[in-house]
Kinemage of the C-alpha trace (Angstrom):
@kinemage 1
@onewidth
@group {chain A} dominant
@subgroup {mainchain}
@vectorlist {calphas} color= white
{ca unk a 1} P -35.254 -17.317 -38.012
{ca unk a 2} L -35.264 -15.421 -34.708
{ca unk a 3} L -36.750 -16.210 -31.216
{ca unk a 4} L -35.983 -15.196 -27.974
{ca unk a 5} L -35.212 -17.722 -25.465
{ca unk a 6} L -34.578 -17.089 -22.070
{ca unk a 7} L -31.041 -19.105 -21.361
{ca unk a 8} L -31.151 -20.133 -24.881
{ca unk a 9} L -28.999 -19.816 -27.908
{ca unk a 10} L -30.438 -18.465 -30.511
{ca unk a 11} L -28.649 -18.509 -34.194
{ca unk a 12} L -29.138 -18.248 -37.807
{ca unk a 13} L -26.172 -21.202 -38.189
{ca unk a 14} L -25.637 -20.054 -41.830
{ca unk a 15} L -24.187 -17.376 -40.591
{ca unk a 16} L -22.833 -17.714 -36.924
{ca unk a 17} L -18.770 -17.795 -37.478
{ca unk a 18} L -16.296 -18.705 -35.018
{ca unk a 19} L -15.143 -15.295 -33.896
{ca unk a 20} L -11.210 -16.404 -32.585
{ca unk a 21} L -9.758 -15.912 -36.035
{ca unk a 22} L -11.797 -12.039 -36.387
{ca unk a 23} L -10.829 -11.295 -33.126
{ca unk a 24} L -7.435 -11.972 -33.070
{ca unk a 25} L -6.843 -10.358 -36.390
{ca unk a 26} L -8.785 -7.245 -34.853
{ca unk a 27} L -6.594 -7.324 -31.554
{ca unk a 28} L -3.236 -7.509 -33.801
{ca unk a 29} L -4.089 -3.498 -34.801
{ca unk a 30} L -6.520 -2.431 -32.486
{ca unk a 31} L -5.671 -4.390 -28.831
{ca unk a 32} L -4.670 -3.122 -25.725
{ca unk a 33} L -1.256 -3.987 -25.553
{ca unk a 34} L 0.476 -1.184 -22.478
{ca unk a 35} L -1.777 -1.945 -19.716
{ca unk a 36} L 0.615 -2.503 -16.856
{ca unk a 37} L 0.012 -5.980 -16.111
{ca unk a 38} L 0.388 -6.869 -19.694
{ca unk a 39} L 3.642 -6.437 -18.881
{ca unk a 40} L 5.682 -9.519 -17.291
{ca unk a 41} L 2.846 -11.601 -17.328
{ca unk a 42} L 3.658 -13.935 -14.318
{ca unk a 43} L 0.344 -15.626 -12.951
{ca unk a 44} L 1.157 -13.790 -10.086
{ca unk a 45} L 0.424 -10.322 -11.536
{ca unk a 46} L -2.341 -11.314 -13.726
{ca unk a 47} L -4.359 -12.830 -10.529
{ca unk a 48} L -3.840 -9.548 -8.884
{ca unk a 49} L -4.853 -7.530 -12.105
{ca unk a 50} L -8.300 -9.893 -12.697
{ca unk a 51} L -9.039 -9.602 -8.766
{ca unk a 52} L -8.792 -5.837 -8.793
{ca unk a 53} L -10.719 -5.793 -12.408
{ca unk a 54} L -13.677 -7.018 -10.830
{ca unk a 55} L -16.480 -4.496 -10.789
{ca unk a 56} L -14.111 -1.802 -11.246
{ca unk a 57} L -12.656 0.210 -14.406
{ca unk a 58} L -8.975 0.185 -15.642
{ca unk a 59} L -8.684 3.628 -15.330
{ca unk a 60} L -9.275 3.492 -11.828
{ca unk a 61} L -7.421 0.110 -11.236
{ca unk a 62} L -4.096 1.388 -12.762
{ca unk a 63} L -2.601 3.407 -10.175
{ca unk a 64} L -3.503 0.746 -7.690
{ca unk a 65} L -1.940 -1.971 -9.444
{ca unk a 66} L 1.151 0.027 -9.580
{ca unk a 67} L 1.461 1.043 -6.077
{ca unk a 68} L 0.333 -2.513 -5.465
{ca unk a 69} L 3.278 -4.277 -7.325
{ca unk a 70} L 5.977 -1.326 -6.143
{ca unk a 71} L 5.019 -2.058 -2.419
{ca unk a 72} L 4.468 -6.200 -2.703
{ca unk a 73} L 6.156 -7.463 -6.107
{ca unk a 74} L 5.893 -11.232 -5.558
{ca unk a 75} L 3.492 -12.868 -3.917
{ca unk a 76} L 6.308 -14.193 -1.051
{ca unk a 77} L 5.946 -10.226 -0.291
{ca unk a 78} L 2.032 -9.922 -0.410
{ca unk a 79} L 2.148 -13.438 2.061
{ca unk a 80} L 4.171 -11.824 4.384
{ca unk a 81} L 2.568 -8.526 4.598
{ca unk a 82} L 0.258 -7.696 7.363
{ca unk a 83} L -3.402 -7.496 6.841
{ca unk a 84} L -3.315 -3.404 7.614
{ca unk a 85} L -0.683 -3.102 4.546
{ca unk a 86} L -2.852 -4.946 2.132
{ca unk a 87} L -5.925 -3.139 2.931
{ca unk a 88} L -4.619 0.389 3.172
{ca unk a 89} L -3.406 -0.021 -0.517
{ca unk a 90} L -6.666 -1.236 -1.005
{ca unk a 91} L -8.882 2.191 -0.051
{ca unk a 92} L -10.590 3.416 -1.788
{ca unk a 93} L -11.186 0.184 -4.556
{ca unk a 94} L -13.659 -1.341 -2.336
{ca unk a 95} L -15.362 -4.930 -2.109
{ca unk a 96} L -12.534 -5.614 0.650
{ca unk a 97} L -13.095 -9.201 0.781
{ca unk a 98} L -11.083 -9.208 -2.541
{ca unk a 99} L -7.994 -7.868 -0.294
{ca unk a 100} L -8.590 -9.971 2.144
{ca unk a 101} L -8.952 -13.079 -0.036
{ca unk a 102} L -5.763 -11.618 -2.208
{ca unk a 103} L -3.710 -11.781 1.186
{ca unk a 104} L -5.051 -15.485 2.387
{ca unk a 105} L -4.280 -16.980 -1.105
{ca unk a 106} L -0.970 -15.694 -1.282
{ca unk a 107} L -0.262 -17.344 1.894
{ca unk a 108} L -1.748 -20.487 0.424
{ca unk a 109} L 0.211 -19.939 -2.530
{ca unk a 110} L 3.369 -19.297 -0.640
{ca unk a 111} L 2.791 -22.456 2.072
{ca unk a 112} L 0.970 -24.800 0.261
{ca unk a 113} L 2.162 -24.328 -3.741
{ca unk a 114} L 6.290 -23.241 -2.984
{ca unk a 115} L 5.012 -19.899 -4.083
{ca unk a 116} L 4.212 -21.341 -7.379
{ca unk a 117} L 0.549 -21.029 -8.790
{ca unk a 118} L -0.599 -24.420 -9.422
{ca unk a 119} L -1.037 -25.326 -13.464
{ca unk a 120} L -3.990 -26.772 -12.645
{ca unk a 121} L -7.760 -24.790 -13.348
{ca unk a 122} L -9.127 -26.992 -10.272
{ca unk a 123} L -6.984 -26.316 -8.073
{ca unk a 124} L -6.896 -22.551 -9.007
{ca unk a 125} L -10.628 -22.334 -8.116
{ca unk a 126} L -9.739 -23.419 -4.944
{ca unk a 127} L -7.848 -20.785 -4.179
{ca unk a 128} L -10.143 -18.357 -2.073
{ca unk a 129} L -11.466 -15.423 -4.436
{ca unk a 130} L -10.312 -17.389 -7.267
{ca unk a 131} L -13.827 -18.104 -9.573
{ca unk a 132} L -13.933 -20.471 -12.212
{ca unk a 133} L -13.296 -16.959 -14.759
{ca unk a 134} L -10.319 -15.653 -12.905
{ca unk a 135} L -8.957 -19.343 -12.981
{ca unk a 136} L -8.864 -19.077 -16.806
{ca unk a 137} L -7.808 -15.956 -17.045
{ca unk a 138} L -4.203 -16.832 -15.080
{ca unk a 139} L -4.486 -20.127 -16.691
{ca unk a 140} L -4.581 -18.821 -20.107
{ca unk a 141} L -2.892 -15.735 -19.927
{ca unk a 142} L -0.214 -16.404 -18.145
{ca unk a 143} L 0.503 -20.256 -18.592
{ca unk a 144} L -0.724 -20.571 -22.009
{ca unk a 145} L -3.344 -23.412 -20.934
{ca unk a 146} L -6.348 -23.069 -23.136
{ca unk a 147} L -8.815 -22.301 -20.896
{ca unk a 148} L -12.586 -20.004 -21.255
{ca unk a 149} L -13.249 -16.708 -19.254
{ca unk a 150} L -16.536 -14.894 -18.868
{ca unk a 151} L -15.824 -11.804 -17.061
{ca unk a 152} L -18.568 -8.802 -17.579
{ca unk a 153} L -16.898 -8.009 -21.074
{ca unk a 154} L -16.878 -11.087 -22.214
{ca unk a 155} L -20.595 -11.934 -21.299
{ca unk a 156} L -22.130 -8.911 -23.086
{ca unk a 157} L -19.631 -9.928 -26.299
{ca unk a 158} L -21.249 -13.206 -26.831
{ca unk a 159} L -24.479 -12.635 -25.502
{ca unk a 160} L -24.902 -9.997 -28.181
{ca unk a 161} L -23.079 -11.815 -30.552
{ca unk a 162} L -25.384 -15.165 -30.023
{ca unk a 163} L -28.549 -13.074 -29.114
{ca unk a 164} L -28.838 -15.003 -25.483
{ca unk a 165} L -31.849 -13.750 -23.292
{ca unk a 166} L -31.798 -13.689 -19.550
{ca unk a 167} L -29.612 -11.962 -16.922
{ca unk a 168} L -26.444 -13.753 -16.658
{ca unk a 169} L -27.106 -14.067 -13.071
{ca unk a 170} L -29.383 -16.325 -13.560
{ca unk a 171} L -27.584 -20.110 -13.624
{ca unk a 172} L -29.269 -21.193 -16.736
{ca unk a 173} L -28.017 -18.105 -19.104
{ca unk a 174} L -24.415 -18.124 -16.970
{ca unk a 175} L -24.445 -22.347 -18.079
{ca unk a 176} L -25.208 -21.106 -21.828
{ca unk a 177} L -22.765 -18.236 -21.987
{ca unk a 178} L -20.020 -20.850 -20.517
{ca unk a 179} L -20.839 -23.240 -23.532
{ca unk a 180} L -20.419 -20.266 -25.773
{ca unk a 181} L -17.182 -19.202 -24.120
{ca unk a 182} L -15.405 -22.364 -24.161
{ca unk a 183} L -17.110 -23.300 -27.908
{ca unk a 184} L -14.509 -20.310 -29.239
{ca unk a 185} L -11.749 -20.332 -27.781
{ca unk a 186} L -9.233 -21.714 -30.074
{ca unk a 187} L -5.990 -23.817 -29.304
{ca unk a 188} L -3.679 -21.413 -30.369
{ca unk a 189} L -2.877 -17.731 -29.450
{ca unk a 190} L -5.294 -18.559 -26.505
{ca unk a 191} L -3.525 -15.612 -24.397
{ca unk a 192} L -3.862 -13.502 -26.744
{ca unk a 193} L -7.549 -14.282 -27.705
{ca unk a 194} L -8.390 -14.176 -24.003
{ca unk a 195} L -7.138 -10.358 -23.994
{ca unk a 196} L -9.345 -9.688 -27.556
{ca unk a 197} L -12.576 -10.400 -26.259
{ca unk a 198} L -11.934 -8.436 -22.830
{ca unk a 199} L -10.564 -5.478 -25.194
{ca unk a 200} L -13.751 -5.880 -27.436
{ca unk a 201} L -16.132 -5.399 -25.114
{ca unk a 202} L -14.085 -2.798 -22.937
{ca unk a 203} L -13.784 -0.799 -26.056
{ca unk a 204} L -16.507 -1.256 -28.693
{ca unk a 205} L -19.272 -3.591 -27.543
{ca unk a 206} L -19.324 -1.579 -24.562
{ca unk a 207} L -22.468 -1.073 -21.971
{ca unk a 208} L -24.192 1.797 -23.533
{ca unk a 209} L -23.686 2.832 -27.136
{ca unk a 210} L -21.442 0.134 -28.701
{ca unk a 211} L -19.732 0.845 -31.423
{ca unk a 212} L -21.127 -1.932 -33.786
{ca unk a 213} L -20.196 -0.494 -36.923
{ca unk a 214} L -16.232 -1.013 -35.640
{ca unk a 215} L -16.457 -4.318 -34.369
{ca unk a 216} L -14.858 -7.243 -36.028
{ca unk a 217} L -18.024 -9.471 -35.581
{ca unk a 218} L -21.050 -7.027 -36.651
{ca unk a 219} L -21.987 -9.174 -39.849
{ca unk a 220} L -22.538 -12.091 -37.845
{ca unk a 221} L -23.711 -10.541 -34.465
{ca unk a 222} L -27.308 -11.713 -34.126
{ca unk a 223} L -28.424 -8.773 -31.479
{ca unk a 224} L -26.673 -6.125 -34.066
{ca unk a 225} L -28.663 -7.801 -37.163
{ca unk a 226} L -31.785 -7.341 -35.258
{ca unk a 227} L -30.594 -3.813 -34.518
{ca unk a 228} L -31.315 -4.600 -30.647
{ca unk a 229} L -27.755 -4.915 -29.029
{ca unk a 230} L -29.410 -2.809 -25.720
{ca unk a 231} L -31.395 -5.571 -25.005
{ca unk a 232} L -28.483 -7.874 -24.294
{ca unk a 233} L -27.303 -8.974 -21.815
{ca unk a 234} L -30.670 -9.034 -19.917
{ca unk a 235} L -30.724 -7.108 -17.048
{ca unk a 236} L -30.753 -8.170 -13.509
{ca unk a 237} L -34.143 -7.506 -11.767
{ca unk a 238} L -34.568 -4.427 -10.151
{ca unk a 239} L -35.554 -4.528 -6.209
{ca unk a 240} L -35.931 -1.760 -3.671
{ca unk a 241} L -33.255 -2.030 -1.353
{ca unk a 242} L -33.415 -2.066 2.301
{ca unk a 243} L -32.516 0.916 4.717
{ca unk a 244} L -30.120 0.890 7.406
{ca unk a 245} L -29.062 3.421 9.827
{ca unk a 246} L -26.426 3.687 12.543
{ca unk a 247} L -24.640 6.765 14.250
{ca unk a 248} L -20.711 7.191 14.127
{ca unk a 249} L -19.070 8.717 16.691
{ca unk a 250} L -16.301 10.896 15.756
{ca unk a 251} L -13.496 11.659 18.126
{ca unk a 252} L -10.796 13.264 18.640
{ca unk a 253} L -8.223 14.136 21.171
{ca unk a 254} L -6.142 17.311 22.147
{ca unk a 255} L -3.002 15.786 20.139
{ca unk a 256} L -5.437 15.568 16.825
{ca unk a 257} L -5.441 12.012 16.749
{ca unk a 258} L -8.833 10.323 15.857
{ca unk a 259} L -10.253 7.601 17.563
{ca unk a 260} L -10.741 4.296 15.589
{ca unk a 261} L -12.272 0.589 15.907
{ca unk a 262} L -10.831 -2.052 13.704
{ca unk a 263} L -14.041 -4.002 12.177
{ca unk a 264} L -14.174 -7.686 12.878
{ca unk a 265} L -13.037 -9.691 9.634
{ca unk a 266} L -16.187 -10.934 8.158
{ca unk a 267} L -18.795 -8.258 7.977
{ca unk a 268} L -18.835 -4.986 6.157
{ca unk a 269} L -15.773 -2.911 5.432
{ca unk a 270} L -14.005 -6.541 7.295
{ca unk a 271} L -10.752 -5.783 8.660
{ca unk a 272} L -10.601 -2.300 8.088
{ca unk a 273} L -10.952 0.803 10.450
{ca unk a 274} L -13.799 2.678 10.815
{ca unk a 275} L -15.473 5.119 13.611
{ca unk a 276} L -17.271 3.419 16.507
{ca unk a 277} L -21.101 2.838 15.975
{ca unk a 278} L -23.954 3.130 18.326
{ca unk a 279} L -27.734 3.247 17.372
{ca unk a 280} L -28.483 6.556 18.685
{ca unk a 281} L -26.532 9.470 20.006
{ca unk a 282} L -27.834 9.369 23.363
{ca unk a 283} L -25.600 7.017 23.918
{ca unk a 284} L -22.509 8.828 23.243
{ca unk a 285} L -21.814 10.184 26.803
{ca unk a 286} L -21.511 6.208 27.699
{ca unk a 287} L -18.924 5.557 25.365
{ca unk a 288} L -16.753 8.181 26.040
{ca unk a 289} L -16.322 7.369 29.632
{ca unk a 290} L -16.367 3.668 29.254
{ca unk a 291} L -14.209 3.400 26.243
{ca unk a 292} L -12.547 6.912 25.351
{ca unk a 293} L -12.169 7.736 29.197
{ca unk a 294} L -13.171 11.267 28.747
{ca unk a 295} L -16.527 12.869 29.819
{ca unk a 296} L -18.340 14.415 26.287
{ca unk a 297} L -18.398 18.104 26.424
{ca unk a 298} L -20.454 18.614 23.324
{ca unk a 299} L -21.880 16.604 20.445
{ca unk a 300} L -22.313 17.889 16.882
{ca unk a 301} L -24.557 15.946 13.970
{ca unk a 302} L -23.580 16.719 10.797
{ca unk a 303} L -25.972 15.864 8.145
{ca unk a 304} L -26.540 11.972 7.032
{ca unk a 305} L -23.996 10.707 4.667
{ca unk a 306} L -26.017 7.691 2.640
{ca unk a 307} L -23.307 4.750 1.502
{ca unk a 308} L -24.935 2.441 -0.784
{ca unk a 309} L -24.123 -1.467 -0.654
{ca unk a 310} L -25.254 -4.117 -3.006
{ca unk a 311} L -27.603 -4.908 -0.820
{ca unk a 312} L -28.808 -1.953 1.128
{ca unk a 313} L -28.706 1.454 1.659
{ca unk a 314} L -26.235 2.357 4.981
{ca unk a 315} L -27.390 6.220 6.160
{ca unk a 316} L -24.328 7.257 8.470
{ca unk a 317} L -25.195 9.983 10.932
{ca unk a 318} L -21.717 11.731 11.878
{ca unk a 319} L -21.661 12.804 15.267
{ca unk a 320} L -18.875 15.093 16.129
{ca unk a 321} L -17.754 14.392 19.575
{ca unk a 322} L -16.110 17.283 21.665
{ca unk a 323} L -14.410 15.637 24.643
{ca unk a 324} L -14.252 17.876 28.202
{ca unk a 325} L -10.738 16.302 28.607
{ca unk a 326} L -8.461 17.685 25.936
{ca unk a 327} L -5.507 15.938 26.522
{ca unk a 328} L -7.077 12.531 26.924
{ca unk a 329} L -5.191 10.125 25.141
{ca unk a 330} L -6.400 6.928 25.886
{ca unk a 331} L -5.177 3.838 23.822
{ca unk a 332} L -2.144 5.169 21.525
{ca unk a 333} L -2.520 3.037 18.364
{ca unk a 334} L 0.712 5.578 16.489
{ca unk a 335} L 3.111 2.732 16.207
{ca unk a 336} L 0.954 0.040 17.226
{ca unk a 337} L -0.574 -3.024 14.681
{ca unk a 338} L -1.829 -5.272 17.548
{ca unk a 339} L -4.551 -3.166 19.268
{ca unk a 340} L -7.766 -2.869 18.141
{ca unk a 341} L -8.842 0.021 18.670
{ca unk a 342} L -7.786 3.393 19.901
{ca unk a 343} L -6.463 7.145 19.346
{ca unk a 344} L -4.790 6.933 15.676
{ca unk a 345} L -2.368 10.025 14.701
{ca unk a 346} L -2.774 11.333 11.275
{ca unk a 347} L 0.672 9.890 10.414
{ca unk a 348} L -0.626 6.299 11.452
{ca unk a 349} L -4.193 7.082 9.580
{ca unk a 350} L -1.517 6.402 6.128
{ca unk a 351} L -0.643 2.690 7.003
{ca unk a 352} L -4.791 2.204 7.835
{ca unk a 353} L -6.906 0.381 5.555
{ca unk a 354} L -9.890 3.001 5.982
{ca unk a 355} L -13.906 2.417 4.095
{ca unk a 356} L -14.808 5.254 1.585
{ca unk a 357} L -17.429 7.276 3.945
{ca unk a 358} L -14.585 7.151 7.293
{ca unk a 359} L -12.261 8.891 4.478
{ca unk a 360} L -14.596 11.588 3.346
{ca unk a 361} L -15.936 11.690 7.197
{ca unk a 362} L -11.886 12.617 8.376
{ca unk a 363} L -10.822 14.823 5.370
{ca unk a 364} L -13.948 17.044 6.627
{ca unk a 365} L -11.635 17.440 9.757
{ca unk a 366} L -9.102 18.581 7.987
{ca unk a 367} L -9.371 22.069 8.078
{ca unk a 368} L -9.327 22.044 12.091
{ca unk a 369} L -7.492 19.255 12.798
{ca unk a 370} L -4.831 20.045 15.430
């Protein structure tokens, strides 16, 4: 009989089956098997492949996980890079903290481990950025330890499959999906089953119209007996988010270099290099005789560039700042990765982690930039 439960599980038992032995069978003709980091799968590369996975599609991650590996192939490399390095080959991905957190567990890795992951799903999850889902993904992919994951995929798989109600936000359905994910995966083939269920809901059981009538487990899917797969996973409740607004001066100086602020590390955008921000342009002559040295000849607004954030709406206002003194120059950041802040050349702008709207906000220079 059916119910709905919120956090529950909810079965016909005559005829929920374990799904390892379907899905592997499914994954030996149908499975992704030439995604780049499915090649030399060190723990190394598959921790860099789950961290960039997160909230972000393969298509898009693929180019970055090559350029990633070609510039830092081992983590000894990534440990030793500079913060800048990371996060430039980072733009553009966003959620920064996951470079950030990339770069301070390699270090850990490196100092702590003898640049050896630890075989060990505790200590994994203590690894910053490393969640208890990432943990078994290394852990089972690339050591062969059997050991559950419950990315995004993998949640709407067996919350279909098992018919569980609630948001798996929510602690109670995220406990119940756990149970679910560690009640099928099997002993053996564990790396490759770990891939399967990713695969299956990447490809068929996707977000909108899944592809039931291709999918290994449709006789004994609970949501696609019901014929109401779209209901599961529940959805996280909707709120209006909060509206934030803040001015960004853009400079630049007679040589065509731009004037940037590195951002403090925690925060928004953390680490990287944005415009500097005041709450108003009335303001602007201030800054550009305090800080930019240079008296403001003219200021331009553009129109308001919205960025949306998980948690609230950011409404940029671009002001285009024409400086009296031409050739100021003020703080030369070209060659330079221990100021803060300063006049950056377009060649240095390349080895500059940079947020989305400060790299649509400088391409509109492009066409006059000197």
């Amino acid at each position: 009989m059916y119910g709905l439960l919120t956090g529950a599980i909810v079965t016909d038992p005559k005829k929920q089956l374990d799904i390892a032995p379907r899905l592997l069978e499914w994954f030996d003709v149908n499975g992704r098997k030439g995604l780049p980091w499915q090649r030399d799968t060190t723990p190394y590369r598959v921790w860099v492949s789950e961290i960039m996975l997160q909230q972000t599609q393969v298509a898009t991650v693929i180019p970055y996980f090559e350029r990633f590996m070609s510039r830092f192939p081992t983590v000894q490399a990534l440990a030793h890079a500079s913060e800048d390095a990371v996060l430039t080959l980072w733009t553009g991905l966003g959620y920064y903290s996951r470079a950030r957190n990339l770069h301070k567990t390699a270090q850990e890795v490196v100092h702590n481990f003898n640049g050896e992951f630890p075989d060990d799903l505790a200590q994994l999850k203590q690894l910053a950025g490393i969640g208890p889902s990432t943990a078994g993904a290394i852990a089972s992919i690339a050591m062969a330890m059997r050991a559950p994951i419950l990315d995004g995929n993998v949640k709407r798989v067996l919350a279909r499959y098992h018919r569980v109600a609630g948001w798996p936000g929510q602690t109670t359905t995220a406990n119940v999906l756990w149970s679910l994910a560690e009640r099928h995966t099997p002993h053996v083939r564990v790396a490759d089953y770990t891939q399967a269920i990713m695969d299956l809901g990447a490809t068929l059981c996707t977000r909108s119209q899944p592809s039931c009538d291709r999918c290994p487990l449709n006789l004994s899917c609970l949501a696609y007996r019901r014929g109401d797969t779209q209901q599961f996973p529940g959805k996280k409740p909707k709120k209006n988010l909060p509206v934030k607004a803040v001015t960004f001066i853009i400079a630049r100086n007679g040589q065509g270099a731009i004037w940037l602020e590195k951002r403090p590390s925690k925060g928004i955008w953390g680490g990287l290099w944005s415009f500097p921000e005041v709450q108003d342009a009335d303001t602007i002559g201030d800054w550009c005789r305090l800080v930019a040295g240079a008296e403001l000849h003219r200021v331009e607004l553009a129109p308001i560039l919205r960025h949306t954030f998980s948690h609230y709406h950011l409404d940029i206002q671009p002001a285009y700042v024409v400086i009296a003194d031409s050739a100021a120059n003020g703080i030369s950041l070209q060659d330079s990765d221990n100021q803060q802040a300063g006049w950056i050349s377009a060649r240095a702008l390349q080895t500059k982690g940079l947020p989305a709207p400060v790299v649509k906000l400088i391409k509109a220079l492009e066409p006059t930039a000197g």
